[in-house]
C-alpha positions, 0 to 999 in steps of 0.5 A: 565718670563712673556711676555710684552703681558702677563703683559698686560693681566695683567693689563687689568684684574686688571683694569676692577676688579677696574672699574667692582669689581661685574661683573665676569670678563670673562663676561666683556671680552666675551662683550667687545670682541662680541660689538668689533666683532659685531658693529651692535648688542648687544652681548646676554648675560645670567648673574645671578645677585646675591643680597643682603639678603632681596632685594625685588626681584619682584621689580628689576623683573619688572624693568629690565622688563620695562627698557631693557625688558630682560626675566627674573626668579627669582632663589634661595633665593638672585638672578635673572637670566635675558637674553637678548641682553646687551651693558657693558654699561647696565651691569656696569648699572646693577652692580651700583645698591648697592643691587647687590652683584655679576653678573656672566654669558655668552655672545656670539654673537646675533643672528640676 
């Protein structure tokens, strides 16, 4: 039988899978766990960022370029591979984008 910590795991991942339903979830919890760790510096993050078929992928390229200045590479057919130092404010800004159909990826803790 689960335990009351266990159900609350629960309700957490279902929770960030309705606010964050495109962002992989272990990302959102290695982030929200390094901001909490880490108050004075955006965890680095390493996400691929899956689009639709036919996104002008040049254009989010030097968006994000311009706007957070993450090193980005264009990877596959539909998909961006950028890395940098990112709040979940920035990834969930990521994700609203309705030509974003997935982000996965890595986070740990900055280097300073």
């Amino acid at each position: 039988m689960p335990t009351d910590t266990e159900n609350r795991y629960d309700d957490l991942i279902v929770n960030l899978d309705k606010v964050l339903p495109k962002v992989d979830t272990e990302l959102a919890l290695q982030v929200l766990h390094y901001e909490r760790k880490m108050t004075d510096v955006y965890p680095l993050v390493e996400m691929e960022i899956s689009y639709r078929s036919g996104t002008d992928r040049e254009r989010k390229k030097d968006e994000f370029f311009s706007k957070y200045g993450f090193q980005i590479a264009l990877h596959g057919k539909n998909n961006i591979l950028a890395r940098g130092n990112m709040s979940m404010a920035i990834i969930k800004n990521i994700s609203d984008d309705p030509e974003v159909e997935e982000i996965t990826g890595t986070a740990s803790v900055a280097s300073y």
